[in-house]
KEKE-3310 file (N, C-alpha, C; in steps of 0.2 Angstrom, whole numbers, plus 5000, padded with zeros to 4 digits):
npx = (7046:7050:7059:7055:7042:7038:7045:7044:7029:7016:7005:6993:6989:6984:6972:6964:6954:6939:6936:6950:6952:6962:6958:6951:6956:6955:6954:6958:6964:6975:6980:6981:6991:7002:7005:7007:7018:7027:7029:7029:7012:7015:7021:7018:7007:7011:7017:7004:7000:7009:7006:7013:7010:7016:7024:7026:7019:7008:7002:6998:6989:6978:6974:6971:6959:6951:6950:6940:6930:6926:6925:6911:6904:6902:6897:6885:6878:6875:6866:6857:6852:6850:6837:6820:6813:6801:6790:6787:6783:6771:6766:6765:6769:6777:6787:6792:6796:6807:6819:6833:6836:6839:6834:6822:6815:6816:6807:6796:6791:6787:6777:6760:6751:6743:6730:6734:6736:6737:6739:6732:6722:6715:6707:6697:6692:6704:6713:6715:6728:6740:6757:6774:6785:6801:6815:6824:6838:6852:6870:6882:6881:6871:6873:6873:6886:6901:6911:6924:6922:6916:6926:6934:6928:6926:6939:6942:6933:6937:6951:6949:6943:6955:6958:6973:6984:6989:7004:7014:7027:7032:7038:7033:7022:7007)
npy = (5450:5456:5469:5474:5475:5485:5498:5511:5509:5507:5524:5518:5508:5516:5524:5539:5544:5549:5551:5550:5565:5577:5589:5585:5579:5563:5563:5553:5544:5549:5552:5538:5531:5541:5534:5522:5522:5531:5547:5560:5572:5581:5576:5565:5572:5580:5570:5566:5577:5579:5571:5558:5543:5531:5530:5524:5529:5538:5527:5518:5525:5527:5514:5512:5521:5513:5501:5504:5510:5498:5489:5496:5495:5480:5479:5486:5480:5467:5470:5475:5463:5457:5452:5461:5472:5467:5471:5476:5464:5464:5473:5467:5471:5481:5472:5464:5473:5479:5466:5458:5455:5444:5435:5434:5424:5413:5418:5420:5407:5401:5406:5409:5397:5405:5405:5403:5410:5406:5420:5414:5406:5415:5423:5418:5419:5416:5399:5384:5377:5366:5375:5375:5375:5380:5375:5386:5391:5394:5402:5403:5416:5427:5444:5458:5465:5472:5467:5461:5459:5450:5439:5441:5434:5421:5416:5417:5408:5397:5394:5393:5378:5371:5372:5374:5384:5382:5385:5393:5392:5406:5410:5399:5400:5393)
npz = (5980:5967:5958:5944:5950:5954:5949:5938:5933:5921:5915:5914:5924:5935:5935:5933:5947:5954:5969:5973:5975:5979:5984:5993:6007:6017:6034:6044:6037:6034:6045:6049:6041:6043:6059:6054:6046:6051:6050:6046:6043:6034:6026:6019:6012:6003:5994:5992:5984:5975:5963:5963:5960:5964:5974:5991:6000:5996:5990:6000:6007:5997:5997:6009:6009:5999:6005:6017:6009:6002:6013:6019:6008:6007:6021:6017:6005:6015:6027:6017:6013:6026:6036:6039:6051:6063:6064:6051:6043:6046:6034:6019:6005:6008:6015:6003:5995:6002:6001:5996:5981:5975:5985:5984:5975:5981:5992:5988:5984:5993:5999:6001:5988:5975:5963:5945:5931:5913:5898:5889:5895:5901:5889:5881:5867:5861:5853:5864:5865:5869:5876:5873:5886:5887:5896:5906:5907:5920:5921:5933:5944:5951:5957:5963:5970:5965:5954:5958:5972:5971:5966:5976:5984:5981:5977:5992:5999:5992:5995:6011:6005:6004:5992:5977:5971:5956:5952:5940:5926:5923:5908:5900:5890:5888)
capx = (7044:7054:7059:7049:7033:7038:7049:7042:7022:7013:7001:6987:6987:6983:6965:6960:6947:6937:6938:6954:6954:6970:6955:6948:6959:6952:6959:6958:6967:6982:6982:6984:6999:7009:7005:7010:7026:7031:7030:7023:7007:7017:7025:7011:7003:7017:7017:6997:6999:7015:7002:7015:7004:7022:7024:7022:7014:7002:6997:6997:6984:6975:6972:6967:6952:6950:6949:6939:6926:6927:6919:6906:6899:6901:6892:6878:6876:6873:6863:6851:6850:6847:6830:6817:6812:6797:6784:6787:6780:6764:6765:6767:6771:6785:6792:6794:6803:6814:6823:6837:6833:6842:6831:6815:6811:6815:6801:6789:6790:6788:6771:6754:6750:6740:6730:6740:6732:6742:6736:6728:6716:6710:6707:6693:6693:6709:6713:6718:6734:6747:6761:6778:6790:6809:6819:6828:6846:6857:6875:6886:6880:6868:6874:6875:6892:6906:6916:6931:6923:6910:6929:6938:6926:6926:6943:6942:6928:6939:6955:6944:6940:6958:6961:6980:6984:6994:7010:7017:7033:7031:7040:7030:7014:7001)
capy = (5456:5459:5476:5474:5476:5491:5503:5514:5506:5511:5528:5517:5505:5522:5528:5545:5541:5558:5546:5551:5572:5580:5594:5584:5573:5562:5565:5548:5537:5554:5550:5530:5531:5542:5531:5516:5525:5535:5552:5567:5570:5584:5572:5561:5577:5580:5564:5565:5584:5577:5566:5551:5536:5526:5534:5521:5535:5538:5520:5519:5530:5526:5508:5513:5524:5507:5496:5507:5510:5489:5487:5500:5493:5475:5480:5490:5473:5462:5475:5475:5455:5456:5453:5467:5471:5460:5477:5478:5458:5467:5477:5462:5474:5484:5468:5464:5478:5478:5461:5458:5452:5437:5431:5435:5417:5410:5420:5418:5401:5399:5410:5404:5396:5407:5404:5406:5410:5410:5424:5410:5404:5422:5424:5413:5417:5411:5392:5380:5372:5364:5375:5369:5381:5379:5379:5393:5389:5403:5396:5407:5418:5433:5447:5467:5467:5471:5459:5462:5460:5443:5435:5439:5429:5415:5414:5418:5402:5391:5394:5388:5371:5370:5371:5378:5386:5379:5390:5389:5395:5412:5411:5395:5398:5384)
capz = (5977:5961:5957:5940:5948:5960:5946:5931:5931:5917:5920:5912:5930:5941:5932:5940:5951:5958:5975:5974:5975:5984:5986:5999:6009:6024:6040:6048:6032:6032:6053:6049:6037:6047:6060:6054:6043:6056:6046:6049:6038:6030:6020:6017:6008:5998:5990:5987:5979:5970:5962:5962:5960:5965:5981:5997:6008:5991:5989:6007:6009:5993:6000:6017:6008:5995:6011:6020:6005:6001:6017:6018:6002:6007:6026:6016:6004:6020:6028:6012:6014:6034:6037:6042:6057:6065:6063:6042:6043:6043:6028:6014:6000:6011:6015:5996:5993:6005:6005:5993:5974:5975:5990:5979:5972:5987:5996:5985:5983:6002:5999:5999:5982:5971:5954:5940:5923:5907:5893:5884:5899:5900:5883:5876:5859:5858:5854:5871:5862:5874:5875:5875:5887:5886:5902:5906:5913:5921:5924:5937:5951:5953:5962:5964:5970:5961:5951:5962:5976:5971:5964:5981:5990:5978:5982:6000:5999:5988:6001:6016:6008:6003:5985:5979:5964:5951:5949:5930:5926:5919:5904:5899:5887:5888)
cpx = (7050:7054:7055:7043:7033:7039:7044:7034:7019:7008:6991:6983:6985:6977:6964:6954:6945:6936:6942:6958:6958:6965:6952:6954:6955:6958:6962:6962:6973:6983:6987:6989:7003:7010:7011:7017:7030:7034:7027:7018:7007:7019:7020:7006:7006:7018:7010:6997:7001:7009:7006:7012:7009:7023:7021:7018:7007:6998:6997:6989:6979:6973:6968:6961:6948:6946:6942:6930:6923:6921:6913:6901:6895:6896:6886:6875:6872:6869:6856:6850:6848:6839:6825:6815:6804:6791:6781:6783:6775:6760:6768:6771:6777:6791:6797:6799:6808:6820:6826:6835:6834:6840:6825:6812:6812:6810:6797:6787:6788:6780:6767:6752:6744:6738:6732:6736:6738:6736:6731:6723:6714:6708:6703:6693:6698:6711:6718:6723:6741:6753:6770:6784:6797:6812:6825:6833:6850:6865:6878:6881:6877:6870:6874:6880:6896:6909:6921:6930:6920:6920:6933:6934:6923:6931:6946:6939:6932:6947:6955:6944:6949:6961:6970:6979:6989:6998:7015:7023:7032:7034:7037:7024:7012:7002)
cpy = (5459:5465:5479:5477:5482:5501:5504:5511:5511:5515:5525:5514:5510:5527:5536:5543:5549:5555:5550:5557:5574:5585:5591:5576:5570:5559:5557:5544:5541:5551:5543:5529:5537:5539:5525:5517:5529:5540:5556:5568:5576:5580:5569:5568:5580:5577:5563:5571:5581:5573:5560:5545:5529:5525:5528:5525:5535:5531:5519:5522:5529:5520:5508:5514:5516:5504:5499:5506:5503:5489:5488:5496:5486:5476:5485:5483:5470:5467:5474:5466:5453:5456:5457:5465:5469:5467:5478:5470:5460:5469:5471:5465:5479:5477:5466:5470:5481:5472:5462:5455:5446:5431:5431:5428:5413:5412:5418:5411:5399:5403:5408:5404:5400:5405:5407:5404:5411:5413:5420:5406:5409:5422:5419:5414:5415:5403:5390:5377:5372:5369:5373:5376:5376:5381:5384:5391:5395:5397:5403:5409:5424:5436:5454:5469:5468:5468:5459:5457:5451:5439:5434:5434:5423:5413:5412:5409:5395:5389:5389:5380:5368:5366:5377:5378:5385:5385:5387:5394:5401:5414:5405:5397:5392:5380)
cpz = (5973:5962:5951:5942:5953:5953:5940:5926:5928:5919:5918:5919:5936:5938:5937:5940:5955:5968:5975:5974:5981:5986:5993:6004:6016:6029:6044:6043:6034:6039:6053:6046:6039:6054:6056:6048:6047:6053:6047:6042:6031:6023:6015:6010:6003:5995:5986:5983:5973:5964:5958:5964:5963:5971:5986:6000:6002:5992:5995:6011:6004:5995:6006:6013:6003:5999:6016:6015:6002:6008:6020:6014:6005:6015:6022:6011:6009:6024:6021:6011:6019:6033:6043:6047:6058:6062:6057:6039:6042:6036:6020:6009:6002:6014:6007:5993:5995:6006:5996:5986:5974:5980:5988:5980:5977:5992:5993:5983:5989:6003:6000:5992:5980:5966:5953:5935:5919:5903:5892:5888:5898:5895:5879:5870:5855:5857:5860:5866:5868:5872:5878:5878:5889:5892:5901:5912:5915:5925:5926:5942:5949:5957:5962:5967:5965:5959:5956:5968:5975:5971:5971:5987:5989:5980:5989:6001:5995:5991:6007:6015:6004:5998:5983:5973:5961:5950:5942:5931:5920:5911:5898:5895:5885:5891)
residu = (UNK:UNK:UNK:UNK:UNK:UNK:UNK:UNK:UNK:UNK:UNK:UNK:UNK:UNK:UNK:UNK:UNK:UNK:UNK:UNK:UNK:UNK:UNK:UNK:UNK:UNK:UNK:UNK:UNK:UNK:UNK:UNK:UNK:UNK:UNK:UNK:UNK:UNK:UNK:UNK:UNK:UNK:UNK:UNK:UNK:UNK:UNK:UNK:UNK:UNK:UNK:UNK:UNK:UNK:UNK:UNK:UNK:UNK:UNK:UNK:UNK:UNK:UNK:UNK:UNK:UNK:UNK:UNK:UNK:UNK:UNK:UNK:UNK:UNK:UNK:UNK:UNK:UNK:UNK:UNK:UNK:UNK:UNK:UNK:UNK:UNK:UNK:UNK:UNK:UNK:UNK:UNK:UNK:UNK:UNK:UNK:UNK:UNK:UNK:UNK:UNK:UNK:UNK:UNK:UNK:UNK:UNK:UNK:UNK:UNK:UNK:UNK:UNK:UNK:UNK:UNK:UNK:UNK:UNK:UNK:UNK:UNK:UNK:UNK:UNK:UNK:UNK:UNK:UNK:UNK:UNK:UNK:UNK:UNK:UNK:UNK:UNK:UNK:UNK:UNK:UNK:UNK:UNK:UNK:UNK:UNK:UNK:UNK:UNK:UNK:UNK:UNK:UNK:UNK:UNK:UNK:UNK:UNK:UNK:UNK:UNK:UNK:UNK:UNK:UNK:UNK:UNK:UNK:UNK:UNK:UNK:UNK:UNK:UNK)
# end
């Protein structure tokens, strides 16, 4: 932990976030970090008034509601990908729009085969000519997460099968 990356940080890496209102503090994050600082919550509100974005008790506190919020989202994600409950099977069309987007073309491929018309079947007075369609490539990942959150669980994922990261020496380009 260099002193560089602690001392005189620019006030562009501290955005105001309205998350982040001194009007409203929450009781359970102020409780947690004088907990684990062993401070009274006087202090702790001192530092959030103060509005030092440097402040261990601030960032302290600004990470607990982060972390807190991080896992809300990511248990409301997995929650909207859980599969509904057995009674909604009935309703095909409330099944449909409750499952997750990214799990779409995989149900419906699993569905029973339908006819499929293109325009140009329906439409007799138009001429039958073979058309020629172009696949459609998508390279990356679909998803409704956050980027923050998709890239931590690429590395989380890339961790596990025990890849390491090249450390370069800092004053080296290319």
């Amino acid at each position: 932990e260099h002193e560089w990356f602690k001392l005189d940080l620019p006030k562009y890496l501290f955005p105001e976030d309205p998350a982040y209102s001194t009007s409203m503090i929450d009781d359970e994050a102020l409780k947690e970090v004088c907990e684990k600082f062993e401070c009274s919550e006087e202090e702790v509100l001192n530092c959030l008034y103060s509005r030092n974005h440097q402040d261990p008790l601030a960032v302290a506190y600004h990470l607990i509601i982060d972390n807190r919020r991080i896992m809300n989202e990511a248990k409301d994600f997995y929650l909207a990908s859980s599969p509904p409950d057995s009674a909604s099977f009935l309703d095909d069309q409330h099944f449909v729009s409750r499952v997750h987007p990214e799990r779409v073309p995989f149900l419906l491929a699993e569905a029973a085969p339908r006819p499929r018309h293109t325009l140009d079947e329906l439409n007799p007075q138009k001429s039958k000519h073979p058309g020629v369609r172009r696949a459609k490539w998508h390279l990356g990942i679909r998803s409704q997460s956050r980027p923050n959150d998709i890239m931590a669980e690429v590395c989380r994922a890339m961790k596990q099968l025990g890849y390491e990261w090249k450390v370069r020496n800092s004053g080296a380009m290319g």
